[in-house]
N, C-alpha and C positions, 0 to 999 in steps of 0.2 A: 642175135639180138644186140650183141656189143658191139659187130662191126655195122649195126644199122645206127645205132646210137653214133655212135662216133663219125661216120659220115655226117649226119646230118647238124651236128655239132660244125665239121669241117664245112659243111657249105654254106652255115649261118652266118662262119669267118671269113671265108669267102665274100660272100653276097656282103658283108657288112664293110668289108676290103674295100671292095671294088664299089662302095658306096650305092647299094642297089643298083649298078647301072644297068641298062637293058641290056647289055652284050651278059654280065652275069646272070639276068635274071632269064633270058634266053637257055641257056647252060645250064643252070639248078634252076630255075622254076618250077619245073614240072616236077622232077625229085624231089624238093624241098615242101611244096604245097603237099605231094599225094603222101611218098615217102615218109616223110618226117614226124607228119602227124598220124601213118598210121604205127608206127614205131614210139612215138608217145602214148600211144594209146595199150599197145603191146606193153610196154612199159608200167601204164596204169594199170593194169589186169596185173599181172606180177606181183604188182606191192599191195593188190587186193584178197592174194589168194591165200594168205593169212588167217583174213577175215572170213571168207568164204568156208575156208577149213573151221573156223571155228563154231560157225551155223551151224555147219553139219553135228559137230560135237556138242552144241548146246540141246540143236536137235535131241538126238540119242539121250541126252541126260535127261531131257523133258518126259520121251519115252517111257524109260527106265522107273520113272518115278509113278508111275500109272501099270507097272508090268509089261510095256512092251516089248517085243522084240527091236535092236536097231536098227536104222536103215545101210545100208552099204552103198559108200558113195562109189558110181558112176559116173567114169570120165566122159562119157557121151553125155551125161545128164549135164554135167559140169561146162561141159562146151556150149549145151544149146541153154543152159540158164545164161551165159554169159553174151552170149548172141542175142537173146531176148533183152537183157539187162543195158547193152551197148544198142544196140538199135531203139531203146525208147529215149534213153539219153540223148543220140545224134540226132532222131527225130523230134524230140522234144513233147515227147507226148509221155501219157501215165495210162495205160490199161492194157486188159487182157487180151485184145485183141490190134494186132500189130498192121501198122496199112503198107508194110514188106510187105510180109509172108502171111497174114491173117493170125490165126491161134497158135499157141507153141504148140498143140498137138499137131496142126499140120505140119510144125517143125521136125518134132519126135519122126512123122512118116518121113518127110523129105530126109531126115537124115540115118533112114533104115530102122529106127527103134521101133519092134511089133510090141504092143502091150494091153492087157486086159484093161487094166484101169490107171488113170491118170490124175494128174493134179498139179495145178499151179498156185504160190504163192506170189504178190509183187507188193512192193515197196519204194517209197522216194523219201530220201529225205534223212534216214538215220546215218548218225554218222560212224557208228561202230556195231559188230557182231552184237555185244550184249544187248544193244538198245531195239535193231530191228525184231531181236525174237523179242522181247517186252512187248514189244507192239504186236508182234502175230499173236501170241499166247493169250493177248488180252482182246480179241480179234473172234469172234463164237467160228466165223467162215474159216479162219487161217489156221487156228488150235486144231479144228476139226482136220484140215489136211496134215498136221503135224503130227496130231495123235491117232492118223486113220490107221485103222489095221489091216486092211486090204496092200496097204503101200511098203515097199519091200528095199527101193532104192532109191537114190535120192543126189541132188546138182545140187548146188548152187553157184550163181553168178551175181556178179555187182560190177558197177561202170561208174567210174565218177565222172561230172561235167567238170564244166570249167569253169562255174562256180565253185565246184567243193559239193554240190549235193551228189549221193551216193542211190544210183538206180539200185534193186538188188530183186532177184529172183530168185525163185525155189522151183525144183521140179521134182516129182514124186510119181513113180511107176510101178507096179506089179506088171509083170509078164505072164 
């Protein structure tokens, strides 16, 4: 991650050197357009995963306070929340169903996960942990997958634009 960063740092001095000219933009173009920005983005996911830890955890207190059991986060869940969360951002859309890949259940399949019962949360727009569970808990559709008792583990993911608006997704499975 650090020598992606730092490349692409080097070719922005570069390219900015050599006054964008075509002979650099020839040489880093292609790295800098694909590369750069997907290592900014790597980047963003990083300083979100924070936030995403702390879903989880607001999660379980929610639980907790009703007698649940907590959910146990799921690196697989974790990835495909964060895949959902980053392709609606890139795509610039807002719903459950993605015109990638269709529904993140078809995701869960394409990425091996079997599961009895499922569940998605989505979100645009908050800009920290505490705020988007405020909004799901106050949500009858999103409380109910928060506080479902069937659901045993649990992602989440969040992508921010380049506005500053923060996509965020929840995933919730039983096996």
């Amino acid at each position: 991650m650090k020598k992606i960063y730092s490349i692409c740092v080097a070719v922005f001095i570069l390219t900015s050197t050599f006054g964008g000219s075509v002979e650099a933009q020839k040489v880093f173009g292609e790295f800098n357009n694909k590369q750069c920005r997907e290592s900014s983005a790597q980047l963003e996911t990083s300083n979100l995963a924070a936030e995403e830890s702390q879903v989880i955890k607001l999660v379980n207190s929610q639980r907790a306070k009703y007698g649940l059991a907590p959910l146990k986060a799921n690196t697989q869940l974790i990835n495909i929340a964060r895949v959902k969360s980053r392709d609606m951002m890139m795509k610039n859309y807002f719903s459950h169903t993605s015109p990638t890949f269709g529904s993140t259940f078809s995701l869960l399949t394409r990425y091996g996960l079997s599961y009895a019962a499922a569940g998605e949360n989505i979100a645009y727009g908050y800009n920290n942990a505490a705020s988007v569970m405020n909004g799901w808990m106050n949500s009858p559709g999103h409380r109910a997958n928060i506080l479902g008792r069937q659901y045993r583990e649990i992602g989440v993911g969040a992508a921010r634009s380049r506005s500053g608006k923060i996509y965020w997704t929840q995933v919730f499975i039983k096996r």
